[in-house]
Backbone as CSV, one residue per row, in Angstrom:
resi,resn,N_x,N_y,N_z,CA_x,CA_y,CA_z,C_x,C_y,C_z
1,UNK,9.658,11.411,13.906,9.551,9.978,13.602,10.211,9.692,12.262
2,UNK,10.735,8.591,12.481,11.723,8.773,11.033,10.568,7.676,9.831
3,UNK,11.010,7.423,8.775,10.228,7.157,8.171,9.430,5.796,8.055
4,UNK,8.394,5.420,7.736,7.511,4.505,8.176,8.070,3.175,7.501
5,UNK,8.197,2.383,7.337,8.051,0.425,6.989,6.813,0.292,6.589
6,UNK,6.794,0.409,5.281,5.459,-0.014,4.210,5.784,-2.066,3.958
7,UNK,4.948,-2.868,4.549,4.921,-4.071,4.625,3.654,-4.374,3.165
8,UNK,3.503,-5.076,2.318,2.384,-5.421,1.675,2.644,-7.014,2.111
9,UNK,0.926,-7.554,2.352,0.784,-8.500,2.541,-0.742,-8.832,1.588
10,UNK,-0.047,-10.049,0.597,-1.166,-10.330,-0.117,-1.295,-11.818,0.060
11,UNK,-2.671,-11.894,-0.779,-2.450,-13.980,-0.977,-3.968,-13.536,-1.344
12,UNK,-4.675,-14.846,-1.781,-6.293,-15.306,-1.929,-6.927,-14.911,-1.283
13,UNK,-8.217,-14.887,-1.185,-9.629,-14.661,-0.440,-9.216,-16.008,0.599
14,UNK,-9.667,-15.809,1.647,-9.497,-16.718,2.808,-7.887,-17.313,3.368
15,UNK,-6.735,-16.890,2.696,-5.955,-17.050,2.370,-5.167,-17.500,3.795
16,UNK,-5.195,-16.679,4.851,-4.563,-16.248,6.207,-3.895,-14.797,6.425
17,UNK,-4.260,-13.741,5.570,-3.921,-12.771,5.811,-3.807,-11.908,7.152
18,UNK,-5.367,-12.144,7.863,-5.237,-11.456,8.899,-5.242,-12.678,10.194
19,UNK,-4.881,-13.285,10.184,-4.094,-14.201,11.176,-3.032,-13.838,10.869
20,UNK,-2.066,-13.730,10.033,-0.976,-13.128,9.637,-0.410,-11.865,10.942
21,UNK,-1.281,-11.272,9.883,-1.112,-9.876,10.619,-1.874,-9.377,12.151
22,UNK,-2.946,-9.932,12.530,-2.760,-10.453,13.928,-1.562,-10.640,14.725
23,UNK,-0.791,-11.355,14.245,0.491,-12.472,14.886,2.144,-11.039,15.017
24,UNK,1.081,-10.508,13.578,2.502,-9.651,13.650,2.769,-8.551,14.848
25,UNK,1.372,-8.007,14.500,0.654,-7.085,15.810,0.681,-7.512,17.311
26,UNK,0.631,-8.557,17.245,1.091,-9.258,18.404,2.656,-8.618,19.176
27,UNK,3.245,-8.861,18.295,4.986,-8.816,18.588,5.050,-7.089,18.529
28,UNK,4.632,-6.627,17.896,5.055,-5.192,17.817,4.017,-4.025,18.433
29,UNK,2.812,-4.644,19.192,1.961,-3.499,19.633,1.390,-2.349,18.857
30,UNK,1.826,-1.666,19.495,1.373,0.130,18.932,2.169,0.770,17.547
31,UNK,3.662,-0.089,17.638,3.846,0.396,16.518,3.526,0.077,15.295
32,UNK,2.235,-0.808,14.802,1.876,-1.129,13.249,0.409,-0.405,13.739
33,UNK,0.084,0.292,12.284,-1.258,0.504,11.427,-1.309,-0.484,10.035
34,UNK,-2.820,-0.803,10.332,-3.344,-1.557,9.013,-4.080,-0.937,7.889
35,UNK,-3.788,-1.046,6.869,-4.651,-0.696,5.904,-5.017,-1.763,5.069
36,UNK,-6.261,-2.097,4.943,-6.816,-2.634,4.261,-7.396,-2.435,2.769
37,UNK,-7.270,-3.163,1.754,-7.451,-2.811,0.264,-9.010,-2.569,0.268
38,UNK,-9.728,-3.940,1.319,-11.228,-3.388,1.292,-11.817,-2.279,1.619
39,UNK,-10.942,-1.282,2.520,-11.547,-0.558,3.111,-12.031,0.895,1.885
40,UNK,-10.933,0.419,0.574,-11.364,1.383,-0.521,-12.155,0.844,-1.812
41,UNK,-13.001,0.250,-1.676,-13.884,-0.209,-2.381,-14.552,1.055,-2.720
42,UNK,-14.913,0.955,-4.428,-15.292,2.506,-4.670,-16.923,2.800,-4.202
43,UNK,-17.120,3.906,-4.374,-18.321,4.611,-4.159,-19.248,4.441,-4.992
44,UNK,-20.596,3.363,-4.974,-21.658,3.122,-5.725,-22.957,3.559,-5.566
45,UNK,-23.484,4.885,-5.372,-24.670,4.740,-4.615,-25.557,5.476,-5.811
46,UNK,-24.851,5.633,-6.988,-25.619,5.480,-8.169,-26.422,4.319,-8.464
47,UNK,-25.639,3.401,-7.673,-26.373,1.930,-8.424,-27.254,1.788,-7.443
48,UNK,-28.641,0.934,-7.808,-29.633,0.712,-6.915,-28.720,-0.702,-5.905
49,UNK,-29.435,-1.288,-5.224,-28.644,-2.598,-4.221,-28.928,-3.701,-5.093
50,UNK,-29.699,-4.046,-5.709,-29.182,-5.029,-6.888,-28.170,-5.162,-7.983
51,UNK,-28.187,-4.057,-8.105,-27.207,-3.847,-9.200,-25.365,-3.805,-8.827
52,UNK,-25.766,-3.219,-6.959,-24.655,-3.375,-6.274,-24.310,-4.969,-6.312
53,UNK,-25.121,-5.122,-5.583,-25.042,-7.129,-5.098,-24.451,-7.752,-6.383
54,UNK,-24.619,-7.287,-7.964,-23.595,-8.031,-8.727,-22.493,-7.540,-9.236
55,UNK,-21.918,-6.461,-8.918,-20.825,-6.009,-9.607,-19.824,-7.518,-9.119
56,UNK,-18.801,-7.066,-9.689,-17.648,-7.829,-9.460,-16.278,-7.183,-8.706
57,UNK,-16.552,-7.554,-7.376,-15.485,-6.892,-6.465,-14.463,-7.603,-6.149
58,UNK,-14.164,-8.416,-7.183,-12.982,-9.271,-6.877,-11.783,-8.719,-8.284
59,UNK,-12.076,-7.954,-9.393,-11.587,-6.972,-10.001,-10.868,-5.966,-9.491
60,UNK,-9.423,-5.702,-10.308,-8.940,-4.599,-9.337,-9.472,-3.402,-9.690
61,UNK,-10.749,-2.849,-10.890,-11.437,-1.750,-11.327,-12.336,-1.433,-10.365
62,UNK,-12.315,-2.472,-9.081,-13.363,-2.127,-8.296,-13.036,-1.093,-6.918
63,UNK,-11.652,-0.878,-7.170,-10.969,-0.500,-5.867,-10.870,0.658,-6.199
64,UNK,-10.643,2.036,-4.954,-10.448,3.209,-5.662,-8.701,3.652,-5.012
65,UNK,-7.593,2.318,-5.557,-6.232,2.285,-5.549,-6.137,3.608,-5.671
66,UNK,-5.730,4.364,-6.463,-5.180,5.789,-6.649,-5.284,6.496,-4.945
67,UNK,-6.249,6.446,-4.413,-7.240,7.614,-2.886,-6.126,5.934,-2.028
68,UNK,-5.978,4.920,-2.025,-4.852,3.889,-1.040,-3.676,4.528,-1.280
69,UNK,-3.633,4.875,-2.507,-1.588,5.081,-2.876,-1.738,6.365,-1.872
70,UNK,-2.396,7.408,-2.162,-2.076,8.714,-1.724,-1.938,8.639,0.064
71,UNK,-3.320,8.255,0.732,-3.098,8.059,2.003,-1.917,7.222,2.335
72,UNK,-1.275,6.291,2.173,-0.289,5.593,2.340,1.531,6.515,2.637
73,UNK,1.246,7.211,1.020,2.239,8.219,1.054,2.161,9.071,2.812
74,UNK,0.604,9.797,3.158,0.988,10.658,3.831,1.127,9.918,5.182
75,UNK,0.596,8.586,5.492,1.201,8.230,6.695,2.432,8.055,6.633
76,UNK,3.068,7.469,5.416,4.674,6.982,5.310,5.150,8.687,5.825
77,UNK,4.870,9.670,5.583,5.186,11.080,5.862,4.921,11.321,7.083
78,UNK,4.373,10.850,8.275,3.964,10.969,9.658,2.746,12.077,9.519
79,UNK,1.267,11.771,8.729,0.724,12.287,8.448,-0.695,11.547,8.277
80,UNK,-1.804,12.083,9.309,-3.196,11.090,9.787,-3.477,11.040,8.164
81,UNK,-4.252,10.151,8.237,-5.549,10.099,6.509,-6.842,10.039,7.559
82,UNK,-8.240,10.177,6.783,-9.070,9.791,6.735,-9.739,8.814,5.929
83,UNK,-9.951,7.621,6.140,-10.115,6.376,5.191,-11.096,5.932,5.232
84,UNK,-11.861,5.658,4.322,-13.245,5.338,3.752,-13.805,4.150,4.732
85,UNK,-14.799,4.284,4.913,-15.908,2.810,5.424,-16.357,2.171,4.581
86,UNK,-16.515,0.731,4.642,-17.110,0.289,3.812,-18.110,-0.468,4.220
87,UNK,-19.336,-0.831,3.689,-20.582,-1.775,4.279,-20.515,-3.388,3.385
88,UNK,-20.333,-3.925,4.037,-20.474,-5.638,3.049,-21.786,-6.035,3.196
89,UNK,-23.253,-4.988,3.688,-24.184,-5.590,3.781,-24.554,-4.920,2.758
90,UNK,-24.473,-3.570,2.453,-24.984,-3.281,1.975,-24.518,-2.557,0.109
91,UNK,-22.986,-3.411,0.135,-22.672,-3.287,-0.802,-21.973,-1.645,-1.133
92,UNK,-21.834,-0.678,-0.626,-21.552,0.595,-0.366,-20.796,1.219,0.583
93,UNK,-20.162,2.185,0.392,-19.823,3.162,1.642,-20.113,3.933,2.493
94,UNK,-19.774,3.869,3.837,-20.768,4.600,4.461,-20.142,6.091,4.363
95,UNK,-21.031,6.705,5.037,-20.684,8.537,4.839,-19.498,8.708,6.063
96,UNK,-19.795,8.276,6.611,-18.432,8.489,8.052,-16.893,8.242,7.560
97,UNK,-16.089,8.404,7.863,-14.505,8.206,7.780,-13.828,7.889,8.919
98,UNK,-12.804,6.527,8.850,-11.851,6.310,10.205,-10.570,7.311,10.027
99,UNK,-10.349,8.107,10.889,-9.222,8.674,11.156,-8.261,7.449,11.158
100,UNK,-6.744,7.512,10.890,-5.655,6.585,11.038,-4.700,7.262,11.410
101,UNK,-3.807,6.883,12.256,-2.770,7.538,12.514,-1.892,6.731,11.989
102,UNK,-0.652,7.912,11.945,1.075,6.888,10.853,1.393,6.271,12.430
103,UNK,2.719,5.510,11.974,3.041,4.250,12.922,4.520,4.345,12.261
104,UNK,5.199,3.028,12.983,6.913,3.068,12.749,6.320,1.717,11.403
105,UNK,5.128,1.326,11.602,5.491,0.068,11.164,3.995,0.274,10.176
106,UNK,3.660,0.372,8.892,2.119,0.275,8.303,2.535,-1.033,7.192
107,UNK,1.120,-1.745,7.542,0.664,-2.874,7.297,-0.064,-2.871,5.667
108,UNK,-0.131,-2.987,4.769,-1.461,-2.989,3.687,-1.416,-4.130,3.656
109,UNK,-2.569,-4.763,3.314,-3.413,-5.838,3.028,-4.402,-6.625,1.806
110,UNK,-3.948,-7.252,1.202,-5.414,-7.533,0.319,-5.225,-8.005,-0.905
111,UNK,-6.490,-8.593,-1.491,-5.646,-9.635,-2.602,-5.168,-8.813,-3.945
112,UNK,-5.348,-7.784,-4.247,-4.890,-7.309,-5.470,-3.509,-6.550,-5.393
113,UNK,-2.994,-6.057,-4.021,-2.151,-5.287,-3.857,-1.036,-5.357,-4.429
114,UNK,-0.526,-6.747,-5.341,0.608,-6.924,-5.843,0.464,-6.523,-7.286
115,UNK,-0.525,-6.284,-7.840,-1.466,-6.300,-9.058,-0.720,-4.761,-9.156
116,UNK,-1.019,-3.993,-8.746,-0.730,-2.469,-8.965,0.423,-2.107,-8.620
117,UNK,1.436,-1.424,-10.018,2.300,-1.256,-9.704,2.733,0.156,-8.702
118,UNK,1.343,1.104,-8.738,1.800,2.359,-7.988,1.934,1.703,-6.598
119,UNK,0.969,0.980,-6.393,0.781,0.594,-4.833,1.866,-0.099,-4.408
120,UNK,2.333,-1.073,-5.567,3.144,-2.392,-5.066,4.954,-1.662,-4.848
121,UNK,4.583,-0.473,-5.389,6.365,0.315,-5.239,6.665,0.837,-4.435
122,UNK,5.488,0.982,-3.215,5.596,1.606,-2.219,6.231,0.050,-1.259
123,UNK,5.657,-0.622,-0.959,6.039,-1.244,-0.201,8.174,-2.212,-0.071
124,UNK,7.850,-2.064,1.318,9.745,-2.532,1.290,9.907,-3.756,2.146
125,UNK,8.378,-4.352,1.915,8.694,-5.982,2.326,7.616,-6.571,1.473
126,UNK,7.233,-7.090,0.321,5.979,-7.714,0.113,5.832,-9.559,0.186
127,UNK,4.501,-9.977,0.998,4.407,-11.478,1.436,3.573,-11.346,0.748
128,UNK,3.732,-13.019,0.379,2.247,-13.383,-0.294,1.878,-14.603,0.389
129,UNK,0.261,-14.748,0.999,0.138,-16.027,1.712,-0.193,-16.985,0.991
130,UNK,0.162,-18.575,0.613,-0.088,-19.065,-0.483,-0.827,-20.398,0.316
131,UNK,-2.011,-20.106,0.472,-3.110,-21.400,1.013,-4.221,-22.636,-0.006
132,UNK,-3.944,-23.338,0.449,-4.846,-24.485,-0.427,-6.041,-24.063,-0.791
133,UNK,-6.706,-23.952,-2.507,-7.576,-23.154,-2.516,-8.847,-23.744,-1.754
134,UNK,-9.450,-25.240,-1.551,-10.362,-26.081,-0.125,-10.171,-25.228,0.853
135,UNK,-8.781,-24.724,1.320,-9.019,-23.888,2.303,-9.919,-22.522,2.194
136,UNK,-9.289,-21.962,1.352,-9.511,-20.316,1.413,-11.043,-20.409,1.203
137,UNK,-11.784,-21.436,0.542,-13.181,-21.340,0.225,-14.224,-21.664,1.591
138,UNK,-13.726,-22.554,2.049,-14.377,-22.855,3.299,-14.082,-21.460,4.610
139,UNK,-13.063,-20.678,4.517,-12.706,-19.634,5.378,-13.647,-18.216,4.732
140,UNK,-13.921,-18.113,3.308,-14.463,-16.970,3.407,-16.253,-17.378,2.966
141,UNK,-16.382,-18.602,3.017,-18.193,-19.058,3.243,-18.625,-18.711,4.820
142,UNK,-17.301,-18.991,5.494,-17.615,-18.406,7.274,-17.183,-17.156,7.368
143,UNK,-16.822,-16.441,6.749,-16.342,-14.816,7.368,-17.416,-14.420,6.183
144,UNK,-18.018,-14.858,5.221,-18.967,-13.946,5.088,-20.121,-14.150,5.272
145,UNK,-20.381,-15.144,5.593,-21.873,-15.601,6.671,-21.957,-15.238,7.866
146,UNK,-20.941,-15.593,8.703,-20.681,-14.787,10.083,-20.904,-13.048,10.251
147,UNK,-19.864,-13.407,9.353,-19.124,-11.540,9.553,-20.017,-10.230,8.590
148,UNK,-20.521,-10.355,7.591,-20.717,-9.694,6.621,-22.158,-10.089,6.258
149,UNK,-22.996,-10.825,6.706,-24.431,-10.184,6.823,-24.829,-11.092,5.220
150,UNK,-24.124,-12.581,4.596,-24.546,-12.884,3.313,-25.170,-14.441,3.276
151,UNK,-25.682,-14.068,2.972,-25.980,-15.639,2.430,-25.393,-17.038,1.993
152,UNK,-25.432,-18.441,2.390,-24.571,-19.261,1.633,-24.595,-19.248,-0.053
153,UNK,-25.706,-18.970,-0.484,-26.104,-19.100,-1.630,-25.189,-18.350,-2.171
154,UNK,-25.313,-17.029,-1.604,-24.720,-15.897,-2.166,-23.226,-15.601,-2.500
155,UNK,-22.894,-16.179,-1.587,-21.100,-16.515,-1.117,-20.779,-17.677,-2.373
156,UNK,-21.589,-18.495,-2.312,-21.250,-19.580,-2.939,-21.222,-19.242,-4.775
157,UNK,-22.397,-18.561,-5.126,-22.256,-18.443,-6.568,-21.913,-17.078,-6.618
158,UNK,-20.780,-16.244,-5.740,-19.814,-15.259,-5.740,-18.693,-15.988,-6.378
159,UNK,-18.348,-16.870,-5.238,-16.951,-17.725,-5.546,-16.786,-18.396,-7.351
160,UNK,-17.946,-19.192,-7.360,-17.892,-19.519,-8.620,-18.201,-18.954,-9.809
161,UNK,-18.925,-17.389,-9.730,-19.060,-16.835,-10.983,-17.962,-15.648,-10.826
162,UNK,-17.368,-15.174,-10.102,-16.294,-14.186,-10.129,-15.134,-14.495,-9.462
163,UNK,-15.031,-14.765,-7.808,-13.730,-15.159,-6.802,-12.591,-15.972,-7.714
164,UNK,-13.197,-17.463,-8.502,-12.600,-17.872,-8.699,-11.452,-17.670,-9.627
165,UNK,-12.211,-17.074,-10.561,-12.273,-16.394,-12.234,-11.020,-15.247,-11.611
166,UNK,-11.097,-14.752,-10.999,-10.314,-13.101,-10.970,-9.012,-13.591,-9.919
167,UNK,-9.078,-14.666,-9.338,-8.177,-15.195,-8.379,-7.009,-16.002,-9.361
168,UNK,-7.745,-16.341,-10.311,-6.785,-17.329,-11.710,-5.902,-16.299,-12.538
169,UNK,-6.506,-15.007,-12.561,-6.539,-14.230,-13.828,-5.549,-12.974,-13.272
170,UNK,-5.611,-12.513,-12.089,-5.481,-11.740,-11.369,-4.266,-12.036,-10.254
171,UNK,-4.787,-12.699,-9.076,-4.244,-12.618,-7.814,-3.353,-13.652,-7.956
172,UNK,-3.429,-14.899,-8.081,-2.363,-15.908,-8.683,-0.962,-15.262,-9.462
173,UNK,-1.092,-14.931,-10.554,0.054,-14.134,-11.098,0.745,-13.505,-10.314
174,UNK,0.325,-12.577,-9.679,0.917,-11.357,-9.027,1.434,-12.021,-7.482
175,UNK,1.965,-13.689,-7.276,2.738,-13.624,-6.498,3.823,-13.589,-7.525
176,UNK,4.322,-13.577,-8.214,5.948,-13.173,-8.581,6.230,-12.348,-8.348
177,UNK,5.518,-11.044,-8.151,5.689,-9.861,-7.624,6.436,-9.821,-5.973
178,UNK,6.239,-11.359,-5.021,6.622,-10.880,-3.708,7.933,-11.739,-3.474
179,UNK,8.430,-10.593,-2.318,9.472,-10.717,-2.167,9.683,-12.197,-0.805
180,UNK,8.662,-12.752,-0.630,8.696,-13.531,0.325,7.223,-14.585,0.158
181,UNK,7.267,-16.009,-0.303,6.067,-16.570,-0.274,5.769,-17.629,0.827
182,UNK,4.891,-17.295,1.750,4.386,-17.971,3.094,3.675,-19.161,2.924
183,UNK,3.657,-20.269,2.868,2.483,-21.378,2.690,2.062,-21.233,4.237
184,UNK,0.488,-21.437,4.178,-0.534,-21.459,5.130,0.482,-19.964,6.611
185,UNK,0.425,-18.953,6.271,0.157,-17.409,6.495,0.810,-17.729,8.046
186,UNK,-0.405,-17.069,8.794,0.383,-16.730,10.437,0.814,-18.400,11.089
187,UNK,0.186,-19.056,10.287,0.487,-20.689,11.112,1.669,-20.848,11.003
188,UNK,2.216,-20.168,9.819,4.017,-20.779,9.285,4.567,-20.446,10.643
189,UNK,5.068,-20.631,11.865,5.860,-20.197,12.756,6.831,-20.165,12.502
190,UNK,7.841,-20.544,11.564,8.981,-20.399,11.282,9.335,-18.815,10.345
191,UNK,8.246,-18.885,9.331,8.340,-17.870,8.354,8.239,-16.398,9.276
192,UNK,6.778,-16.553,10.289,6.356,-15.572,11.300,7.714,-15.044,11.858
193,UNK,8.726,-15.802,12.227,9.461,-14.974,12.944,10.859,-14.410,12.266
194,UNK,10.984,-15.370,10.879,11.748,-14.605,10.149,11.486,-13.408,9.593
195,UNK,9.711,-13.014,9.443,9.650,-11.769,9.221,9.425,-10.723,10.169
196,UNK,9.521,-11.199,11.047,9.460,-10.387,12.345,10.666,-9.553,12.874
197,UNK,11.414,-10.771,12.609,13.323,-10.398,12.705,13.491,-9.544,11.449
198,UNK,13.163,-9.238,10.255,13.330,-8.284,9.241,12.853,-7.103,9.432
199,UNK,11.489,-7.542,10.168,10.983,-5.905,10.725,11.970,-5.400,11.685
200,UNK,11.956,-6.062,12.577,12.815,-5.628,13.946,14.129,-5.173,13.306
201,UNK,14.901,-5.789,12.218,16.093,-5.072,11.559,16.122,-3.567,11.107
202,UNK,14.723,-3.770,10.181,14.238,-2.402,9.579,14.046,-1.094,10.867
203,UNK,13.458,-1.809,11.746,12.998,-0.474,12.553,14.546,-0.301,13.634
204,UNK,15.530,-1.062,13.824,16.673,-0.382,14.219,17.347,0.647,13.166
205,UNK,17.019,0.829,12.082,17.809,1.347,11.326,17.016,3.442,11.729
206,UNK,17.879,3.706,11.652,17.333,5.827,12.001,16.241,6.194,10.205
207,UNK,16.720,5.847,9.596,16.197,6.378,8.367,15.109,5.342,8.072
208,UNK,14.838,3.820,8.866,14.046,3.341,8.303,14.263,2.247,6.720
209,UNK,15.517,2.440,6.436,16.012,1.980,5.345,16.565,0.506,5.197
């Protein structure tokens, strides 16, 4: 297998990331793997669950980037990882690991990814989804009430004592970093298929280049 298509796709909390990448997966099947930035949220089980429930995981000190860069490398190498679980109920990781297999095409994901330069040098397409922040707030009060086991309360004075704060300070900046900026993510149908046609360029090429 010749060598893999490292895609980074960043933007805000609620942003359209994985509608994004849904859409992309769509068009290309079997050949994309995803990696997700959440899925390396570090290991806390020093801390009791209160003490979990306030860290600040919207910080990129919260991620354990270095253990993303490395697995990344060995799929780009046609080489499985084992990649961390993470619990959003319970603030921690679980003890189990997802096997991943490499692909023609790997996906990363997530709002800090442009932030780090080890991570951000790997990639040879980076998007950033750039959504109205009304939006992104109302999208992750429902994916984490729905999805993730939290409270409105909880969601709500997340957003305003950290999301917002680290999204200004942090994730905002680091679109200059991309090489492509999407307003409102997989909806753009126009943008969707211009990057689709870049992939499809990339993966005719033998070296991947």
């Amino acid at each position: 297998m010749s060598k893999a298509i490292i895609i980074g796709i960043a933007g805000g909390t609620g942003s359209g990331k994985t509608t994004m990448i849904n859409r992309i997966k769509k068009e290309f099947n079997n050949e994309i793997t995803i990696l997700s930035h959440d899925f390396y949220y570090k290991e806390n089980s020093h801390l009791p669950f209160e003490e979990r429930e306030k860290l600040n995981y919207d910080h990129p000190n919260s991620f354990d980037t270095d253990l993303m860069v490395e697995h990344i490398k060995q799929l780009r190498n046609g080489d499985p990882v084992e990649r961390p679980v993470y619990d959003f109920v319970i603030h921690n990781r679980k003890k189990e690991t997802v096997t991943v297999q490499p692909a023609r095409v790997i996906i990363v994901e997530g709002i800090l990814i442009f932030e780090n330069k080890d991570l951000m040098d790997l990639f040879d397409i980076k998007v950033f989804i750039d959504t109205d922040p009304d939006v992104r707030i109302i999208r992750r009060i429902l994916r984490d009430v729905r999805e993730r086991g939290r409270s409105l309360d909880s969601v709500i004075n997340q957003y305003m004592t950290t999301v917002k704060l680290m999204h200004e300070q942090f994730v905002e900046p680091s679109k200059k970093n991309a090489d492509i900026i999407i307003p409102e993510g997989g909806y753009n149908i126009v943008a969707l298929q211009m990057l689709n046609d870049r992939i499809k360029s990339l993966l005719m090429r033998p070296d991947g280049q």
